[in-house]
C-alpha positions as CSV (number, residue, x, y, z in Angstrom):
1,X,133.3,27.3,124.9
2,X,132.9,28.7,121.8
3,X,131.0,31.1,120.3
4,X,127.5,29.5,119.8
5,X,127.7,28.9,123.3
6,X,126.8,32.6,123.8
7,X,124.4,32.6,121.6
8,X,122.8,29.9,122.8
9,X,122.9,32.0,126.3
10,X,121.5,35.2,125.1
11,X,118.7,33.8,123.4
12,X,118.0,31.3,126.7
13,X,117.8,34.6,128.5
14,X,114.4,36.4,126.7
15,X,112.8,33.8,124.8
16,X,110.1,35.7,122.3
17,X,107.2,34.0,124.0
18,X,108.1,35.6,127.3
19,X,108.3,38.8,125.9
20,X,105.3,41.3,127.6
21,X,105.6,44.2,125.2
22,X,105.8,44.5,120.9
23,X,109.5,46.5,120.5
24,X,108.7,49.6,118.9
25,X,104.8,49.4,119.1
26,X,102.7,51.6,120.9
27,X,98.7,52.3,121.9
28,X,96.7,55.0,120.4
29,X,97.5,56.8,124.1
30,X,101.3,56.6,123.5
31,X,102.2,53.5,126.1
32,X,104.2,50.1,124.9
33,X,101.9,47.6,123.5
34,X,101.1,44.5,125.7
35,X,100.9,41.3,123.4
36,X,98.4,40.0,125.2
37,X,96.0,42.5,125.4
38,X,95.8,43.6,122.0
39,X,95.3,42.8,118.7
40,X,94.2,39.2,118.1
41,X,90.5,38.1,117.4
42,X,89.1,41.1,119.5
43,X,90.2,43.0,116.6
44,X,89.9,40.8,113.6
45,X,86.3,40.0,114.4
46,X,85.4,43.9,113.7
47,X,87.5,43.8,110.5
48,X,85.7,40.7,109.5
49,X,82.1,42.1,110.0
50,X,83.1,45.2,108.6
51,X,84.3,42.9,105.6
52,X,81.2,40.8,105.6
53,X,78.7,43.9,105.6
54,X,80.7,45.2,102.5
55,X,80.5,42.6,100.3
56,X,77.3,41.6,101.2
57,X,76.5,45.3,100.2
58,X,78.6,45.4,97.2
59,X,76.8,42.1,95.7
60,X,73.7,42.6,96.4
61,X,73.5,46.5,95.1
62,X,75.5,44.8,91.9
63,X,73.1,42.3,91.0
64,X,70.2,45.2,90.8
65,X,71.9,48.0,89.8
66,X,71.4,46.8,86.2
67,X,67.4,46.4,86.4
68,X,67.6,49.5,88.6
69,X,69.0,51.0,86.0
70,X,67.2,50.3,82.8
71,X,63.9,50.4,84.9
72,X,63.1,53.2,86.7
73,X,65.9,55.7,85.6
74,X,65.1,54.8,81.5
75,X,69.0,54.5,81.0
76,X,69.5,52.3,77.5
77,X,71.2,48.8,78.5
78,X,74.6,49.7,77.0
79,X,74.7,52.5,79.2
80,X,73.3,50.9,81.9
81,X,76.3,48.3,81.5
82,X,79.3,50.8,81.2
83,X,77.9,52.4,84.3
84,X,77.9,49.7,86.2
85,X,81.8,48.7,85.3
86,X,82.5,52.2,86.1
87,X,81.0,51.2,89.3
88,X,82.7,47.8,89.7
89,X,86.0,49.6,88.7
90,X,85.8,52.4,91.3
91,X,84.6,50.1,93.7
92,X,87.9,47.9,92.7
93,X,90.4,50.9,92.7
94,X,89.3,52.7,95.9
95,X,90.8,49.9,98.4
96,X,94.2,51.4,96.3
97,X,93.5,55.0,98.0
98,X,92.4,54.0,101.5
99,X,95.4,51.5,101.6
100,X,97.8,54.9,100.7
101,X,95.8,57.1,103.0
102,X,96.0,54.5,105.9
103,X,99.5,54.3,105.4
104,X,100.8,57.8,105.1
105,X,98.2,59.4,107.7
106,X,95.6,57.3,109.0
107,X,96.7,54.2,110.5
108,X,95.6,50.9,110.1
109,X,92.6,50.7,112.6
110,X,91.8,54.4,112.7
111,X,91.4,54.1,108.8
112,X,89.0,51.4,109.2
113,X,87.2,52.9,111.4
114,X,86.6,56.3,109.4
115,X,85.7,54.2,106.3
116,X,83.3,52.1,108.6
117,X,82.1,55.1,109.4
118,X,81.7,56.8,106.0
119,X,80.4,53.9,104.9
120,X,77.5,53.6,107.2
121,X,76.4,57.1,106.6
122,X,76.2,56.6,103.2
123,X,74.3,53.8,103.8
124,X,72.0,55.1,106.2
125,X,71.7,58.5,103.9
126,X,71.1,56.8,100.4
127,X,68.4,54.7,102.1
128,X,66.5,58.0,103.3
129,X,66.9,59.3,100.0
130,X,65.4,56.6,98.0
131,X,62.2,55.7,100.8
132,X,61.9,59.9,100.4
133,X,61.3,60.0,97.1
134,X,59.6,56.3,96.2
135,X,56.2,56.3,94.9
């Protein structure tokens, strides 16, 4: 007997797959995580319609914002255009910020859920705005 023969033992013993709870993890209430009740698809399909609606947003308010732009606000086309890059460049440096918020205070999913959140009341407030004030 030799020493992979322990080894071989110990890791016989608690196979990963048998495993109930994530070492070191723990709910939003403070109890061990169970690895089969959390996580997974249940989660990623919220990230992933979360994801969907933004880019959906982000391209479709980028591919007006130009004609929006020159039109009814009068703005000169160069303008216009370095406008919108400061737009597509906010809108690229931003994820920067949440990603070092949700890290240092937030948390992964209670990040996403404030920013789903502050996303939709933008949303919901820009489009009361703009059917306010429409001729």
């Amino acid at each position: 007997m030799g020493n992979n023969d322990v080894s071989r033992n110990s890791a016989m013993e608690t196979p990963l797959l048998l495993q109930d709870t994530v070492d070191g993890a723990v709910d939003y209430k403070g109890r061990p995580v169970n690895r089969y009740n959390s996580g997974g698809w249940r989660s990623a399909w919220f990230i992933i319609g979360v994801e969907a609606a933004e880019r959906s947003a982000y391209y479709g308010i980028g591919g007006n914002l130009i004609t929006y732009l020159t039109g009814p606000l009068g703005q000169p086309v160069a303008t216009a255009a370095a406008n919108v890059n400061a737009w597509i460049g906010t809108g690229s440096l931003l994820p920067l910020l949440g990603a070092f918020i949700a890290d240092s205070y937030l948390g992964r999913y209670r990040a996403i859920l404030v920013a789903s959140l502050i996303y939709i009341l933008v949303r919901f407030s820009l489009c009361r705005f703009l059917f306010r004030y429409r001729k």
